[in-house]
N, C-alpha and C positions, 0 to 999 in steps of 0.2 A: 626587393621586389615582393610584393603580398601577395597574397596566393589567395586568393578566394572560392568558395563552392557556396553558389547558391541554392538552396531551396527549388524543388520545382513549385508552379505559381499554386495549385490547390495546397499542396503544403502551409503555402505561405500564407494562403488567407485560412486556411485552418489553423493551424498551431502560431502566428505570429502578428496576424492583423486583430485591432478590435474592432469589432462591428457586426459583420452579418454570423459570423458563429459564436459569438460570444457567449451570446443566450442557450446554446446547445451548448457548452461546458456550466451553464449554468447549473442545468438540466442533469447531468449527468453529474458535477459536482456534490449537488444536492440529494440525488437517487441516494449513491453510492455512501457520501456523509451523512446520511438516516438509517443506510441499514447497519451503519458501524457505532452507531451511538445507540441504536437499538440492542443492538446484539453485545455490548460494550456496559448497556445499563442493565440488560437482563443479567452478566456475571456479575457487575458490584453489587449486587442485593443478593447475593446468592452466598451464601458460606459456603457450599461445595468447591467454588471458585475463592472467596474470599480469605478463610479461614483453615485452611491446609492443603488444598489443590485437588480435594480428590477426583472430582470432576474432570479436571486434566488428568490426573491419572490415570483415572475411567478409558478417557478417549484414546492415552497411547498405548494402553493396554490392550483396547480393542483394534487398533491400530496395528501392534507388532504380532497379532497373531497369525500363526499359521495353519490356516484350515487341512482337514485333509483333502488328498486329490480326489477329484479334478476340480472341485473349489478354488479358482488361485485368491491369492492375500489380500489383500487391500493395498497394502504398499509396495508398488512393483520393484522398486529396487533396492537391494541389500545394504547398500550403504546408509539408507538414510532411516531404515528399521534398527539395523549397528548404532546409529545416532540417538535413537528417539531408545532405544534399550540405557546406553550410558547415561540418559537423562532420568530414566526410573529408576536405575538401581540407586544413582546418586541422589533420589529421592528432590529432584529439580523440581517438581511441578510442585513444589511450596513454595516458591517463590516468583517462580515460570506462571502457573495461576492467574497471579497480583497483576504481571507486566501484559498479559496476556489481556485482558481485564479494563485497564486500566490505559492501554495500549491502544483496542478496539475504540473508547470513547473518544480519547483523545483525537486520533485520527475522523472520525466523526466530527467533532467539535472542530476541527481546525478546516474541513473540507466545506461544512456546513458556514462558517464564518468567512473561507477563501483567504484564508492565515495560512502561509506557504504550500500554496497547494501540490507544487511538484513534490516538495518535501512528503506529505503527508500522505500523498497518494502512494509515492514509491515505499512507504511502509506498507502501508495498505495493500500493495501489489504482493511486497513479500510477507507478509502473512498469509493473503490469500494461496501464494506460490504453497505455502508450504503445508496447508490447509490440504491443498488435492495432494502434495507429496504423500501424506499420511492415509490420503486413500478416500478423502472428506470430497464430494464433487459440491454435492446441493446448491447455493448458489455464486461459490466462488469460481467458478470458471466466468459469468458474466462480469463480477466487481473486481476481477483481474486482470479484463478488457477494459475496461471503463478505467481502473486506474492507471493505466501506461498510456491509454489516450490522453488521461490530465496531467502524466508526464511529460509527456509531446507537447501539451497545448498551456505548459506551465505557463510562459509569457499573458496569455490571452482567457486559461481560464480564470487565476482569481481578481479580473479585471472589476469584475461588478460585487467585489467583495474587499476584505482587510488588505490583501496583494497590493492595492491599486495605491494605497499610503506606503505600504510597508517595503515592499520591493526598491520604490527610489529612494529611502530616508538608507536602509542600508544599504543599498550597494549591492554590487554581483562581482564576483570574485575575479572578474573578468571584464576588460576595456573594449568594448564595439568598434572604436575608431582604429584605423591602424594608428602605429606611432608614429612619432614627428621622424621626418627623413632627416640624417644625421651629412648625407650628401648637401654641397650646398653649390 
């Protein structure tokens, strides 16, 4: 016996039908994949970023500090200042830079073209997440919103983009049908 849970209906015509929202993932696809290949082309032309990291460095340095009181931190929690310290001393942002970099466009390109957008966003999401962990707000808390929406509305946003071939030639890891009943 199959057990199903449906979607309630605004769900369903948001994240699963194409048609009348299609064009608002469009929308938002496009915002969000412009301002990642913007901010993506500003580090590859940059050797701060390209050419040893210091510009990352720069940022977790300004990052892991701590002010004195009553100034609190930038990064509210201890753990992930712990994090971003093991990343400096082991001299990471030479390489972290590049991925970082090169990471931002890609995500861009792939949002802008509607080439796996669930995929692309949920990077997108987790850099922006980690973007504010470090204490950075400016405008990743909105392209943080915006990419878990075109996680949600994977199916339907890169309907008017590469998705629309791409998605049925591969496959989904997963069968919609139930299976053939073995009772007979």
């Amino acid at each position: 016996m199959a057990f199903n849970i449906y979607n309630p209906p605004l769900a369903r015509h948001m994240f699963e039908e194409t048609g009348k929202w299609t064009w608002v993932w469009v929308a938002v696809r496009l915002y969000i994949g412009w301002q990642w290949v913007e901010a993506g082309w500003h580090k590859l032309g940059d050797p701060k970023w390209m050419d040893g990291g210091t510009a990352l460095k720069g940022f977790w340095e300004r990052a892991i500090a701590v002010p004195a009181a009553p100034v609190k931190p930038l990064i509210t929690y201890g753990w992930y200042r712990d994090f971003l310290e093991v990343l400096l001393s082991g001299e990471h942002y030479t390489w972290f830079a590049k991925l970082v970099a090169c990471g931002e466009f890609a995500i861009g390109i792939a949002l802008i073209v509607g080439a796996f957008v669930g995929i692309a966003a949920f990077f997108g999401a987790t850099m922006n997440f980690n973007f504010m962990l470090a204490g950075s707000s400016s405008s990743n808390p909105v392209m943080f919103l915006g990419a878990v929406l075109l996680i949600l509305a994977w199916k339907t946003a890169g309907h008017w983009g590469l998705d629309r071939w791409l998605l049925p030639r591969l496959g989904t890891p997963w069968n919609r049908e139930d299976p053939p009943s073995t009772q007979q």
